[in-house]
C-alpha positions in Angstrom: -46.6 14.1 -1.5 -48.9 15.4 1.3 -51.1 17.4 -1.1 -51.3 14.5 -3.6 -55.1 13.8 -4.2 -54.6 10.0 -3.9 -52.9 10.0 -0.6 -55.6 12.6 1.1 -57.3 9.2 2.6 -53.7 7.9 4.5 -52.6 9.1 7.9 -49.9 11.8 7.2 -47.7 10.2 9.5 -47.3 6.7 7.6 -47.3 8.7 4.6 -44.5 10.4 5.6 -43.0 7.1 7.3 -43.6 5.4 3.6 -41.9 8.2 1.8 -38.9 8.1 4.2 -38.3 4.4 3.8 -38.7 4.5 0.3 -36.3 6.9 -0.1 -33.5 5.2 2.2 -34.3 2.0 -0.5 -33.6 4.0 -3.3 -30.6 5.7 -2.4 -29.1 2.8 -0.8 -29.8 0.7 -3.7 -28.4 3.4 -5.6 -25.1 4.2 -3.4 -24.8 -0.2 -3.7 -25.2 0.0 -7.3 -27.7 -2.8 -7.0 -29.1 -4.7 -10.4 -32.5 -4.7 -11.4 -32.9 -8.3 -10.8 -31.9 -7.6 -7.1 -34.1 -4.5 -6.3 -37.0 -6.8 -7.8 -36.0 -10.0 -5.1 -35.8 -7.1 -2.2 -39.5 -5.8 -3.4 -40.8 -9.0 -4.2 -39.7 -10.2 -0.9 -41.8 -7.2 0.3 -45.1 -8.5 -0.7 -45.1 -5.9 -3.8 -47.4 -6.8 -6.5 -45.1 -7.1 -10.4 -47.2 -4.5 -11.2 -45.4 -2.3 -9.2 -42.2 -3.9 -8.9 -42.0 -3.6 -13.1 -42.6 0.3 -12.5 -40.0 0.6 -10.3 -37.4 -0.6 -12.0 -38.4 0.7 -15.2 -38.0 4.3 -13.1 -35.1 3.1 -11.5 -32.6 1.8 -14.5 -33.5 5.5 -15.9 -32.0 7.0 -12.5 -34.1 9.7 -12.6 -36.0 8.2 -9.2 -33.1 8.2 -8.0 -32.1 12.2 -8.5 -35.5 12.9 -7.7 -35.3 11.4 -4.0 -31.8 12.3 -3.5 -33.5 16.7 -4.0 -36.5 15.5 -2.8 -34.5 15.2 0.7 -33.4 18.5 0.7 -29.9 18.1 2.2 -26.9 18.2 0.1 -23.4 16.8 1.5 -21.3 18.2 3.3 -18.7 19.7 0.9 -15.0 19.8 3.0 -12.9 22.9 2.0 -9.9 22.2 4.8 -8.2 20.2 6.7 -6.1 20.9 9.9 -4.6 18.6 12.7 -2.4 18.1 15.4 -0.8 15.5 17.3 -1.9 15.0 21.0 0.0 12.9 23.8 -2.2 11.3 26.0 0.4 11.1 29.4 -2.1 9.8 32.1 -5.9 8.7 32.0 -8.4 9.4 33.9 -7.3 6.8 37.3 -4.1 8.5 36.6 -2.4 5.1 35.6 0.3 6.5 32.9 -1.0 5.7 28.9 1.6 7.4 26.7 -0.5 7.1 23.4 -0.6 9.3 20.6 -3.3 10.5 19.2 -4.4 13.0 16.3 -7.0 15.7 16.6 -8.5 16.5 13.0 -10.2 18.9 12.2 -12.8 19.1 8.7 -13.6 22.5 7.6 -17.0 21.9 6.2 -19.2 23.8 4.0 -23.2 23.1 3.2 -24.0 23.9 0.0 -27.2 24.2 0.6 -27.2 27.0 3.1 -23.7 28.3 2.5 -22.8 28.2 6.3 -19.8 26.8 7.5 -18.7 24.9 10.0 -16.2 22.4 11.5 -16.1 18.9 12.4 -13.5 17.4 14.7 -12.7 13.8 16.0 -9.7 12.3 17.7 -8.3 9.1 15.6 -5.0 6.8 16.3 -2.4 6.1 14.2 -4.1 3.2 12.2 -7.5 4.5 12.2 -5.8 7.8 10.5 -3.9 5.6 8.1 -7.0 4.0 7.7 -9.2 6.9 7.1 -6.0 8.0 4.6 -6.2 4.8 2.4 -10.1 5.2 2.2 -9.7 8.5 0.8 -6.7 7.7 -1.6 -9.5 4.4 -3.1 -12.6 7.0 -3.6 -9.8 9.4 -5.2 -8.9 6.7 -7.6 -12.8 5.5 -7.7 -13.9 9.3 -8.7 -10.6 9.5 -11.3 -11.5 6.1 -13.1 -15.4 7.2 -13.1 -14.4 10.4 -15.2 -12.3 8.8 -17.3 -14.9 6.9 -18.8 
């Protein structure tokens, strides 16, 4: 975008500012599955000319905007390869009044595609924020099994 001929007359900084919020529109629009008729309210709301609201939309019922700005970013998702936990037993906090809660300490082995380094990411979760976290996974399971059925 930088070296684009057209843009050599705009401060690199908005430039860059312009491409970033573009970008978040797309793929939030995109992760939302908004409709054309909603992307064109949000740009004409915007101050957008039809011109350019037309093109967009045009681009973006093709998707190919969209695949474009999601490599255009440069980072790829984290792709999780284990899981490991345990169950921790918080006795007394820090006043050393006595709590007694359980707790779970998870830990995501995570790999980036891009770069092939691993890592891990850990977080401490309840009961019901686990079961939560658990039922969120089982829905995108059956989300990504009914999307490849079709």
């Amino acid at each position: 975008i930088l070296d684009d001929p057209d843009l050599k007359e705009i401060d690199p900084t908005v430039l860059k500012h312009c491409h970033a919020a573009a970008a978040t529109c797309i793929l939030e629009a995109g992760k939302q599955k908004a409709d054309i008729s909603a992307i064109s309210a949000c740009l004409e709301d915007c101050k957008l000319d039809k011109e350019r609201i037309e093109q967009f939309c045009t681009e973006y019922q093709h998707r190919e905007l969209v695949t474009v700005v999601s490599f255009s970013i440069g980072r790829s998702p984290l792709h999780v390869t284990d899981v490991s936990w345990r169950l921790e037993y918080q006795i007394k906090n820090n006043q050393l009044h006595k709590t007694y809660q359980p707790s779970y300490l998870v830990t995501l082995n995570v790999e980036n595609s891009d770069s092939g380094s691993h890592s891990d990411v850990s977080f401490s979760c309840t009961m019901e924020q686990l079961q939560d976290l658990v039922g969120k996974l089982k829905d995108a399971a059956k989300s990504l099994e009914r999307a490849t059925q079709m």
